[in-house]
N, C-alpha and C positions, 0 to 999 in steps of 0.2 A: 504494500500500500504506500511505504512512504519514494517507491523509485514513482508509482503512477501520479502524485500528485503535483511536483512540479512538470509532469507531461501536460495534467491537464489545463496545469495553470500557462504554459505557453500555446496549447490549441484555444485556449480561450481570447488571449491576446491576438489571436492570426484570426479567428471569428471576428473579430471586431473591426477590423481593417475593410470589411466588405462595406459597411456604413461610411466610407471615409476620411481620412483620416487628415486633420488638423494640428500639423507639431510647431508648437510656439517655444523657441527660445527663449531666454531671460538671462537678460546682462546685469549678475550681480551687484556689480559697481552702480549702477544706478543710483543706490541707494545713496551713496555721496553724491548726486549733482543736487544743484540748489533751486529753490521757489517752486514752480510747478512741475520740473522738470524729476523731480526728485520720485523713483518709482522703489516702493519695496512690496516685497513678498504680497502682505497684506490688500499692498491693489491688483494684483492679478485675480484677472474673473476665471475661476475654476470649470466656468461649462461652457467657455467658449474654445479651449481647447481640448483633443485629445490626450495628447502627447505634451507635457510642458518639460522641459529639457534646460537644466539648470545648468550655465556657462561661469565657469569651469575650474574642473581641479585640473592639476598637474601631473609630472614624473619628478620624484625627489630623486636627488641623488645613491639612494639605495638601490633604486629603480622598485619602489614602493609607488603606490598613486600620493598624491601630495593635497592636504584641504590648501588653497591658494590664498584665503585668507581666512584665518581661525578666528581673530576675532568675530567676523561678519558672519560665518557658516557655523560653529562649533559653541555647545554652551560653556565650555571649560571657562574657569578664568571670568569668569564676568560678562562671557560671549555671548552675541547675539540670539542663534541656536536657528541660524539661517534652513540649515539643513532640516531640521525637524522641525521648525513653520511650515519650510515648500511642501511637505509629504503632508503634514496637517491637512491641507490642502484636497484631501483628499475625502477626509470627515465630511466636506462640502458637495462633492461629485464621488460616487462609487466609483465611476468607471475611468476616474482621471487614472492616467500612467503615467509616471513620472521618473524622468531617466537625468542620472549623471552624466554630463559631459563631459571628457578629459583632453584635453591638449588646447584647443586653439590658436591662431596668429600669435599672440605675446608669447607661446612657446617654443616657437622654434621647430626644428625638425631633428638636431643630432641626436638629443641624448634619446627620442624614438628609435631611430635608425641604430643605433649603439644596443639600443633593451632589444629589439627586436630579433637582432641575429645572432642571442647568448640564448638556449632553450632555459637556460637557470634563472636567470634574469626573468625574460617570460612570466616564469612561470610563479616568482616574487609580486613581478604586478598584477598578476591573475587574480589572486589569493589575497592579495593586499583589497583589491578593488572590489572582489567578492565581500569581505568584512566591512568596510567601508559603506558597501550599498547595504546589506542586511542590517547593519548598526542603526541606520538612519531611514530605513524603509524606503528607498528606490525602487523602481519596476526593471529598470536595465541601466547599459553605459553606452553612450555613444560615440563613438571614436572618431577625435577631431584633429588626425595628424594631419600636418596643415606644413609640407607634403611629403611624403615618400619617395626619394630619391632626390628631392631639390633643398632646399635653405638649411644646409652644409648635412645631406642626406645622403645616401650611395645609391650604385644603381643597384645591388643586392638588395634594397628594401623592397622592389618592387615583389620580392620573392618572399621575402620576411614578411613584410605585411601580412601577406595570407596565411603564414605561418602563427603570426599572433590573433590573428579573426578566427582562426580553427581552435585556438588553445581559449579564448575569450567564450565562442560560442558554447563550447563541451558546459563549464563553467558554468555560463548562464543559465543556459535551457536547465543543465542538472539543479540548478536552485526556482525553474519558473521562472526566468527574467531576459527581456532582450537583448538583441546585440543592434544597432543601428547605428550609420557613421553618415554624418558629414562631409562631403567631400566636392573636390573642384568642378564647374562647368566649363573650364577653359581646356581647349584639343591641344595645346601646348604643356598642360599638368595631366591630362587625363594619359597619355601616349607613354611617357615615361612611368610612370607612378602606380599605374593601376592594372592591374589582371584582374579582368572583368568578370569573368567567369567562375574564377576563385571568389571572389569576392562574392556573387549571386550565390555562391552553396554556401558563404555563413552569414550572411548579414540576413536580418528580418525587415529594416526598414534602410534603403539609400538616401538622405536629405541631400537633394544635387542642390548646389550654392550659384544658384542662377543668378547674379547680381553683382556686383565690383567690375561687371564686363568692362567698364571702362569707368574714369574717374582724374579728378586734377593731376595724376602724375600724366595723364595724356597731357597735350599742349594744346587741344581743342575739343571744342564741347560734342557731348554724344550721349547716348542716353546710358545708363547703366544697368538696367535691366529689361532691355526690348525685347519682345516677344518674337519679334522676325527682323530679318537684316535689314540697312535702311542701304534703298539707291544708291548710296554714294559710295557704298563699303565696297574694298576692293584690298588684296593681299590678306592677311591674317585677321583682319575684321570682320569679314563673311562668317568666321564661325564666332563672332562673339554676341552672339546672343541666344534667346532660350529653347528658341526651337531645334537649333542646332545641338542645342548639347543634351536635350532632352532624348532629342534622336540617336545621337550618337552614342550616348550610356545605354539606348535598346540595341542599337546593329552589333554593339561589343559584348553585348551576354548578357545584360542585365534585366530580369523580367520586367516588361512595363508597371504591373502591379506590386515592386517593394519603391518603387518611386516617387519620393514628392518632389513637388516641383515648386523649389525657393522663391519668392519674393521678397522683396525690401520693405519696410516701413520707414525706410527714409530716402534723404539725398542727396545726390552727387552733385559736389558744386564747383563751378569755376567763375576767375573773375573773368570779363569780356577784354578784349584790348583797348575797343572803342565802340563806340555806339554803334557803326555802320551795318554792320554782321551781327544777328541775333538769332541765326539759325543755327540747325545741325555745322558742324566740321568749322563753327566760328573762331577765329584764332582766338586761344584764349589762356596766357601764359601762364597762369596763379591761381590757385585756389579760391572759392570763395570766402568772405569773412565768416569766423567760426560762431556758434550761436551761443545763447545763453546758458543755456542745460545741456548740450552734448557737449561743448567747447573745445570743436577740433576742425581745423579749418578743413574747408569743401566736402563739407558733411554735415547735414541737418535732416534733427528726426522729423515725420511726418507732424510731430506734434510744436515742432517750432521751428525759427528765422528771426535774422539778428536784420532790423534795420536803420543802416546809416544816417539820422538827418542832423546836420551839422554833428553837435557834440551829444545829441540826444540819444541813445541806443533803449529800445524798448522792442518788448518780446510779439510776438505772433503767432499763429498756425500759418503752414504751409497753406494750409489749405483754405485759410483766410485773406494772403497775401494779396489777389485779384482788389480785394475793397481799399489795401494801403500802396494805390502808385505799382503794383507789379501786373504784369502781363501772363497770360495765362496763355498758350498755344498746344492746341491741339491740328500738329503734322499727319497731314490725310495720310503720308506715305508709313505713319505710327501707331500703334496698339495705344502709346503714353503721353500724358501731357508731359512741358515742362512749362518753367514760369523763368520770369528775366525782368531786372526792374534798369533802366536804366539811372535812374534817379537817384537810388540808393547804392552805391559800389557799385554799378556795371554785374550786379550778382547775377550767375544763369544755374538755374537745379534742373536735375529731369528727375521724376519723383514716380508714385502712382499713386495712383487717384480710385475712385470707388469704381471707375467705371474701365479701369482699366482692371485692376483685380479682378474683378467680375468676369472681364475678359480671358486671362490667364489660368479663371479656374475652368472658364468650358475648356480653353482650351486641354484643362490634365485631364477630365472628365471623357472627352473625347479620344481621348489618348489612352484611355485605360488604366493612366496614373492611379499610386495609391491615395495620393491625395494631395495638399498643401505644405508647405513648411514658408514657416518665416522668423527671420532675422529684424528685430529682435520686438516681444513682446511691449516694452517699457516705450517702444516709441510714437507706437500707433496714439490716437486720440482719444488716451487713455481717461482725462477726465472729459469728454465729449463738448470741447467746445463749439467744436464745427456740426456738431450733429448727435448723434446716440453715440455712447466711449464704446471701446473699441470699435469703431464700425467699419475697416478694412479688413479684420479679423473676420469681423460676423458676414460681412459680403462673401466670402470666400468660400465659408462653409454653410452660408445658403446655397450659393451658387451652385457647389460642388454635389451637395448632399440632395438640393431639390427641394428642402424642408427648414421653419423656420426655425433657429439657437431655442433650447426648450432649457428651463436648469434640470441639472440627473439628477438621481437619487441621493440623501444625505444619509449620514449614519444615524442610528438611533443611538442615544446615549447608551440604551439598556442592553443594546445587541452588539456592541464596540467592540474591536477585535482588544482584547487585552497587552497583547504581544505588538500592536500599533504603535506607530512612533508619539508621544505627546509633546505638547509644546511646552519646554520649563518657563514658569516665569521669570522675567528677566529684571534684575534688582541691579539698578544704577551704581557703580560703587565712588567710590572717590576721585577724582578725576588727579592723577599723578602728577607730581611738576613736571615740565619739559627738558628732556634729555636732547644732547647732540641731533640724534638721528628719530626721535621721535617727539613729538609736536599734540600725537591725539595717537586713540589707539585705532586699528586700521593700516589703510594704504598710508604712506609718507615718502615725496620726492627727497631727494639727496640736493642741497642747494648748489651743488658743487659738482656734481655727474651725474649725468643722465642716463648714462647706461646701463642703470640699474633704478628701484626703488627700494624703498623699507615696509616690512610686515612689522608692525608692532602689535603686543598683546600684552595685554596684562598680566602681570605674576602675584602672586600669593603675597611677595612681598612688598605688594604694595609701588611698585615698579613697572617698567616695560622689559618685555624682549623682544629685542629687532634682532630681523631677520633680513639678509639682503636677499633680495630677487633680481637676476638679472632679465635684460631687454633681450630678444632673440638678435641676431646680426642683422644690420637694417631697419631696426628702429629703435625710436630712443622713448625715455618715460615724459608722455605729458604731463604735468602736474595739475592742470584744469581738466583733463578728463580722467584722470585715474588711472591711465591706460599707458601700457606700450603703443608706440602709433611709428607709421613710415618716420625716416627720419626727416624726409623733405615736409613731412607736414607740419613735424613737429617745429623746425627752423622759421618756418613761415610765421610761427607764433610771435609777435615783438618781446625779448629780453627774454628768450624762454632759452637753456643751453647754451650760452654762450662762447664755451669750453670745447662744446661740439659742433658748435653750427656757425663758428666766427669762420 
């Protein structure tokens, strides 16, 4: 009896997939940006996803899975107890699943590539990740190596990889829990990196990352997540957009039906040169200005836009922008809008819109996709200024599913699984004096190097312990977004690394 019930508890996860299926990320750091921007646990609506997928842990140096930040995730210490709120989460919807992330962009790719071709190693983070999701109540892990074979990886990962998806799936299924990964839409990541076929015999769910198609390190504007290629595209740009790669992860083995197909809840931004040119392929040398709550330049979430008038800076929705001086264009030859103000910075985004979504979900529908994925939950129009919150979310999986967001089922206090993760309460403690390298407990920049950040946590005694984290190769630490970012983005900031970016 006990080998049949984690079987049935993964046939019951793969029954569910036929309804559709909706995986919403969520960018923990959120939780640090300020005013409206500021997203935790607590505002994620539990029944407009299926799938919520919590971004991210890591690989420590043991080759163990790594919490990324203890204070924010872990109740130890005075911790948050991130982890076992998101699962909470579930008290609210039965049928929510809820999966660990691990790796992501701020990680890097060697120390993957390095775990992945030791079977010892392996089989450390197996078992490590396995304790880790059972501690905290997770459904599965989703594997976010961000790539296999590139950003200082070998070409032996492409081989490793499926070696660690075979050793991850055994694992899972044997405990009832998924294996789904993350992975590139670009034919220049997917060609080196991925055995496609390997990959369809272990994974349950593909989440293809249809979106970063293009972005400020271009030198002119384009959209970032088009549905089909635009007229103009010619060389290596024919394949960057979503029908392309949705195709091409089916002609390589990957069954239509373990596939979502990514979306953005944000956008791609660049500054114009000059007024003249406001279309597609506009020269456009610089990023646009960064926003108020995401604060990373040529990037703003669906739920905001910084705009320039003289010294004034005051906040918006994208999708509000059309009433303040910006320009709204919808290209016959595009599935997306974009918006461009000249008024304000010369800014141009391509973004999407309700009606665009809408569009991309017939199209996975039609397609036989498993369903949707989106990057990242926290940015969509979460307190509904523009309309109903969430509403790019709930478009998608109206769209998709045919039938209107209903809430699931909650738990009954009386019937509660005992063995459920609970939420501790969480007692403020003393706030420590400020150390060298810590300031608050949390993320902490280094004022002096960027190439890394500080984890700080609270100790027993009354103290911090920091912890450095390094930036993968190729980017440095924003201090306004929390985040590791390209390094040209982050330069673009004024007075931001000046060690690095002089």
């Amino acid at each position: 009896m006990k080998l049949l019930l984690p079987l049935l508890g993964c046939l019951a996860f793969t029954l569910s997939l036929t309804e559709g299926v909706m995986v919403c990320y969520f960018g923990s750091w959120a939780v640090y940006r300020q005013g409206d921007g500021k997203f935790d646990i607590e505002d994620i609506d539990p029944n407009i996803c299926t799938h919520l997928v919590f971004g991210f842990a890591g690989l420590g140096q043991d080759n163990k899975i790594k919490v990324l930040d203890p204070w924010n995730e872990l109740c130890d210490n005075y911790g948050k107890c991130g982890y076992d709120r998101f699962n909470a989460l579930k008290q609210k919807n039965t049928k929510l699943i809820t999966i660990l992330a691990v790796g992501g962009w701020n990680e890097g790719s060697a120390k993957y590539s390095n775990m992945a071709a030791d079977p010892a190693k392996r089989k450390k983070f197996v078992d490590s990740s396995i304790e880790l999701l059972k501690t905290h109540g997770f459904d599965g892990l989703d594997m976010d190596w961000e790539y296999p074979t590139q950003r200082g990886g070998k070409p032996a990962d492409k081989e490793n990889f499926i070696l660690l998806l075979a050793d991850l799936k055994e694992a899972l299924h044997a405990n009832g829990m998924l294996l789904t990964a993350a992975v590139s839409a670009g034919k220049a990541t997917i060609d080196p990196a991925y055995d496609v076929p390997g990959m369809a015999q272990n994974l349950d769910i593909v989440n293809v990352m249809a979106y970063d198609l293009h972005g400020a390190w271009d030198t002119y504007t384009h959209h970032q997540s088009g549905l089909y290629a635009h007229p103009e595209d010619t060389g290596d740009n024919v394949y960057l957009n979503q029908d392309f790669a949705i195709t091409y992860w089916i002609e390589k083995g990957m069954p239509a039906n373990k596939i979502t197909q990514g979306v953005p809840l944000y956008g791609r931004c660049w500054t114009l040169k000059n007024g003249d040119d406001t279309g597609y392929y506009a020269p456009a040398p610089q990023p646009g200005a960064a926003g108020q709550y995401t604060r990373t330049p040529g990037f703003l979430g669906y739920n905001e836009a910084r705009i320039h008038v003289i010294t004034l800076l005051f906040g918006l929705q994208i999708c509000e922008g059309i009433l303040n001086g910006w320009t709204v264009v919808n290209d016959p030859a595009m599935n997306e809008p974009y918006i461009y103000s000249l008024e304000h910075g010369r800014i141009w985004c391509s973004y999407d819109d309700e009606a665009s979504v809408k569009t991309k979900a017939e199209y996975a529908k039609a397609h036989g996709l498993a369903g949707m994925m989106v990057w990242s939950v926290e940015t969509d129009d979460f307190k509904g200024k523009c309309g109903r919150p969430f509403n790019l979310i709930k478009t998608m999986v109206e769209t998709f599913t045919g039938t209107d967001i209903t809430p699931g089922p909650t738990v009954a206090p009386t019937t509660r699984d005992p063995d459920a993760p609970t939420t501790k309460p969480h007692t403020a403690p003393p706030t420590p004096p400020s150390t060298e390298d810590c300031l608050k407990p949390g993320i902490n920049a280094d004022p002096v190097d960027c190439n890394h950040y500080w984890l700080c946590s609270l100790n027993m005694e009354g103290g911090y312990d920091a912890n450095s984290e390094p930036c993968a190769p190729g980017t440095l630490f924003n201090p306004n977004a929390y985040i590791c970012d390209w390094d040209h983005v982050v330069c673009a900031i004024p007075d931001i690394c000046p060690n690095e970016c002089a």
